[in-house]
N, C-alpha and C positions, 0 to 999 in steps of 0.2 A: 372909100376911106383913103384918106392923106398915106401915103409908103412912110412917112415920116410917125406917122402915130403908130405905134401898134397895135394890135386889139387889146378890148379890153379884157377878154380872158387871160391872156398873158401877160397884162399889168398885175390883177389878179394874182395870178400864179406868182409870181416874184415879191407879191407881195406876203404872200402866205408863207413861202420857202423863207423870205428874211425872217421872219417872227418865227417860224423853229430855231432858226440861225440861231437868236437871239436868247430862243429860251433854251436851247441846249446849254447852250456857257451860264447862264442864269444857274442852269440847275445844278450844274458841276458844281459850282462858286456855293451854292447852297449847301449842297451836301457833303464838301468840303467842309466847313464851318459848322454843318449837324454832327459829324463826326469830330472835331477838334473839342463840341460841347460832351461829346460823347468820352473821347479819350480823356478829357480832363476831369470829368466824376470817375472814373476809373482809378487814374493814378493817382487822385486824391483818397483813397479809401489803402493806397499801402503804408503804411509804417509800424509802429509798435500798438497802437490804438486801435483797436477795430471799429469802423467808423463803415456805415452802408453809405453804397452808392447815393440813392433820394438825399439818407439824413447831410452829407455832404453839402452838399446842395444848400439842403436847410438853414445848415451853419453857416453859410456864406451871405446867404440872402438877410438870414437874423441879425448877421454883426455890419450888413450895412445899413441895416435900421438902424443900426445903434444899442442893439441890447444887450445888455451886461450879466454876467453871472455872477456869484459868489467867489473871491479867489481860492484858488484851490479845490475849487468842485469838479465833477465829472464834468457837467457842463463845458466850465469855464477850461478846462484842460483840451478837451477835443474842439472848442473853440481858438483854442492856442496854437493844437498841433494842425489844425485845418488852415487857418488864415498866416500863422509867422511861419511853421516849417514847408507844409506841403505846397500850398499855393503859391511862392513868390517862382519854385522851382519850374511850378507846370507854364507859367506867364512868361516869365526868360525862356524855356522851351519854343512855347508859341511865337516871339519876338524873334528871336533868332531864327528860327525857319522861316519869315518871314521876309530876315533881312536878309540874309545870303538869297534866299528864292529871288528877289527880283535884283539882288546884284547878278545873276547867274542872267537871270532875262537881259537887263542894260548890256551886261561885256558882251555878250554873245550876237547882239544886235548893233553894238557899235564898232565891235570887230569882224563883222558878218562871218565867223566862223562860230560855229557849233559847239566845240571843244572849249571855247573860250570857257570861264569862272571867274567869283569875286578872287581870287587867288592869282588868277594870272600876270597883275601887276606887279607881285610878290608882298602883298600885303601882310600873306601869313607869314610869309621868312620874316620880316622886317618886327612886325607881333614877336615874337618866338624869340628871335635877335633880346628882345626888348624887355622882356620877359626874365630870361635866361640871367640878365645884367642882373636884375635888383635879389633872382633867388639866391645866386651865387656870388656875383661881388658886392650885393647890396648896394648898389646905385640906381637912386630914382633922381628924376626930371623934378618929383617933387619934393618935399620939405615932410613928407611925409610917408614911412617905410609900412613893411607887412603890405597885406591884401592891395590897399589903398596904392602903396607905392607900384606894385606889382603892373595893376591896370595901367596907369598913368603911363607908366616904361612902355609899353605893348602899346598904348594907342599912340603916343605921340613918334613913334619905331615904326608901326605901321604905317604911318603916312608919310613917311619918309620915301620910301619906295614911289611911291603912289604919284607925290607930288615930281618925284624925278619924272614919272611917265607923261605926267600931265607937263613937262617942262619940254622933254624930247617932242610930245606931238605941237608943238605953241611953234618950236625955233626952227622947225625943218618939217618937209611935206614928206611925211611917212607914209606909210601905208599903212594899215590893219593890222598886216601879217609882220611886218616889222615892230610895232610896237607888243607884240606878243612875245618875239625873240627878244626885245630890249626888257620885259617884264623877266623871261626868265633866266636872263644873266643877271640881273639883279637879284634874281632868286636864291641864286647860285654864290653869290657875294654874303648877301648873310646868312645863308647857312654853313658856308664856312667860316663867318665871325661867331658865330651860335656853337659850332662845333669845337672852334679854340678854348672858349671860354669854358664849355664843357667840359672838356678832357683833362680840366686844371680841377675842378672837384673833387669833393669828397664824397664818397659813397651816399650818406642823405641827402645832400644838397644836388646829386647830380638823380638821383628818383622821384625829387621833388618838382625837377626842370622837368623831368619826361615826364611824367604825369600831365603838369600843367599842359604842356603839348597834343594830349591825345586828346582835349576837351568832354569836359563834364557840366553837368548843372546842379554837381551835386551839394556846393555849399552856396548855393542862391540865395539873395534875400534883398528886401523891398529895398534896400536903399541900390541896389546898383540896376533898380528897375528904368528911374526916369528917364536917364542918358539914350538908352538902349531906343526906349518909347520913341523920344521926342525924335529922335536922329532919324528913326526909320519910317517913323508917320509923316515926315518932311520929305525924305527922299522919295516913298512909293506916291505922295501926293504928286511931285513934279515930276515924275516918272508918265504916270496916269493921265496928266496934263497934257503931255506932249509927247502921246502915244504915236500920233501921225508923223511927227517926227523920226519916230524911232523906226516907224515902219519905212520911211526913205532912205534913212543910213544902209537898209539889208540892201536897197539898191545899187549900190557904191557912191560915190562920193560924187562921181561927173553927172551919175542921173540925178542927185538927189539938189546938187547943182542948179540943175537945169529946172529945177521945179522949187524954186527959192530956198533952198535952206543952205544955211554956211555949217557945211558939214563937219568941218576944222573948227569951230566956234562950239558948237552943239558937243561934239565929242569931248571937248574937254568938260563942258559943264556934268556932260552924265558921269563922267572919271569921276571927277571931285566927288558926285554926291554919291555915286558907290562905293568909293573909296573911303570916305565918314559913314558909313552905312554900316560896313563890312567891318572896318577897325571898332567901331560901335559894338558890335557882337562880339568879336573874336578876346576882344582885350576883358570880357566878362570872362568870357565860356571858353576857351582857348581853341584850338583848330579843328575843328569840324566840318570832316571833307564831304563830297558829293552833291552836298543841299543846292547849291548854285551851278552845277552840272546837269544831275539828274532829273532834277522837279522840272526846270523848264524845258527838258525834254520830252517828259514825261505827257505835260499840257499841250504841248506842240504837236504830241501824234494824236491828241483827242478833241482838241478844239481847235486848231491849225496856228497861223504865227501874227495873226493881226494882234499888237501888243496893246490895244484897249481892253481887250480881255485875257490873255496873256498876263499883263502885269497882276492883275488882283487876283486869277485865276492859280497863279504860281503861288503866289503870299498864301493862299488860302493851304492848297496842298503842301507849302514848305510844312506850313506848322502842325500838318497833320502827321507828316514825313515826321518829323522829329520827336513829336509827343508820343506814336507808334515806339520809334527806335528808342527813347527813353526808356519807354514803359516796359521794353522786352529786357533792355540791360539792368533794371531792377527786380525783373520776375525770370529770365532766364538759372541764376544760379540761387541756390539755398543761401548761401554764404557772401555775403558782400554783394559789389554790382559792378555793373562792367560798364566803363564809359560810353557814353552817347558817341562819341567819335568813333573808338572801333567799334562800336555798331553799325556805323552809319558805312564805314569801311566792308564790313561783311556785306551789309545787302546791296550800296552804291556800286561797287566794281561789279559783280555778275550782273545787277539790274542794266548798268550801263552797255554793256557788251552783248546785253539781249537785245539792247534797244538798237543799236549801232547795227549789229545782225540783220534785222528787220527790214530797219529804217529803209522805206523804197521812196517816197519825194525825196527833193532838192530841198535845201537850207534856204529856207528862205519863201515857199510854197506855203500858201494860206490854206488853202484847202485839198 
């Protein structure tokens, strides 16, 4: 037999080993997605209505058949409180774990550091900045104030930041780790204009700014769903795409070089579209830390860092990540409910610092 062939027992063998490969992350990804089907009949059945788990379901299934109740009947009421209050809530839940999870994946693999997040360009300062204007000075970008104007301020604030990073990496050959320190003195920039603005308040108007900031999903609803959708089925598609990609960036830029990619070309495309991804989410649901941290850590020590399954691997567990943390901030206390964001705060920091503990590969180790 040829030294060049090897046997066929150990073609075999490698071939078999790939197909666990393959169905391990297969199954994650599944049962990711069994459980988000999971959490989401759950937190449908809380509010004033008692409504079971299955009939949930039912209701949901019935009204996109199209079937109508009486107004005003029992029916037609827990058809109301299922599809316009409870549902749009658990959906922005799902979306936004989704989109911070795979900005968390792109910064982290295009800054080849771990700690990286969708936040690191100062997206959230810039949000928050942006925010703070229309609660307290009442100035929006649009023609349109309250909620509407709110958003508007926050996304088009958000990418202000964003687009400066994507400007610094274009004019001058930065490194990684440079454009992380230029994200957070930007950071730093508008949290002190956030902070002036603040300090000039009045007692409601400045509880109204902080709230916004700790991010919630609690006043969700269909109409600020699309943006969210379209933005982030755009981004993880071209994420997904050009997974091979992303796995050359963790190379550095000379090897990744050396094996055709214009690593400086590539990185600013993935900025931009995390950058819309990330301001997509935040300008709904306002800051909500860890999801873009922790989740693609989390995948990284259980299916390793090949970003082909990585990226959908993450998106699956963000939204399970967050539909979890919802669900405890409206069943933790009797009385009210406690933001998704400091929720996300309680379990993200110790989670993190377990992980970081642990963690024995290199950044960047597939398996």
């Amino acid at each position: 037999m040829s030294e060049c062939n090897p046997p066929v027992e150990d073609v075999e063998s490698i071939k078999e080993g790939y197909r666990k490969y393959l169905l391990r992350k297969t199954l994650f990804i599944v049962g990711c997605c069994i459980i988000v089907f999971a959490l989401a009949g759950v937190a449908c059945t809380l509010g004033n209505r008692d409504i079971g788990f299955l009939e949930v379901y039912q209701i949901i299934w019935e009204h996109i058949q199209g079937v109508s109740y009486e107004p005003g009947s029992p029916e037609w009421w827990d058809d109301y409180s299922v599809v316009n209050i409870r549902l749009p809530r658990i959906v922005m839940a799902i979306i936004a774990g989704m989109g911070l999870a795979i900005g968390g994946v792109a910064m982290q693999s295009i800054m080849s550091n771990p700690l990286a997040d969708p936040y690191t360009t100062g997206i959230s300062s810039g949000a928050c900045f942006g925010a703070v204007t229309a609660l307290i000075m009442g100035f929006s970008f649009s023609s349109i104030l309250g909620q509407y104007g709110i958003v508007t301020n926050a996304f088009v604030c958000s990418l202000v930041p964003a687009l400066a990073m994507i400007f610094i990496s274009r004019i001058s050959r930065t490194s990684p780790a440079t454009l992380i320190l230029a994200g957070t003195a930007l950071s730093y920039i508008f949290n002190a204009l956030t902070t002036l603005i603040m300090i000039t308040a009045d007692d409601e108007k400045l509880q109204t700014a902080y709230l916004w900031q700790i991010g919630s999903f609690e006043d969700a609803m269909w109409s600020e769903i699309p943006l969210m959708l379209v933005v982030t089925v755009i981004g993880s598609i071209f994420l997904i795409f050009t997974a091979n990609k992303l796995n050359l960036l963790i190379l550095g830029d000379e090897s990744a070089k050396s094996l055709g990619l214009d690593a400086s070309k590539y990185r600013t495309l993935c900025l931009i579209a995390l950058s819309v991804v990330t301001a997509s989410v935040i300008s709904f649901t306002g800051i909500i830390g860890f999801v873009g941290l922790v989740v693609p850590h989390i995948v990284r020590m259980i299916l390793g860092s090949d970003n082909k399954f990585l990226v959908p691997a993450s998106m699956a567990l963000g939204a399970v990540v967050l539909l979890a943390a919802d669900l405890v901030g409206r069943t933790l206390t009797e009385v009210g409910e406690l933001p998704v964001g400091l929720i996300m705060s309680f379990i993200g920091g110790p989670v993190f610092l377990y992980i970081i503990l642990r963690q024995k590969k290199g950044y960047g180790e597939v398996f």
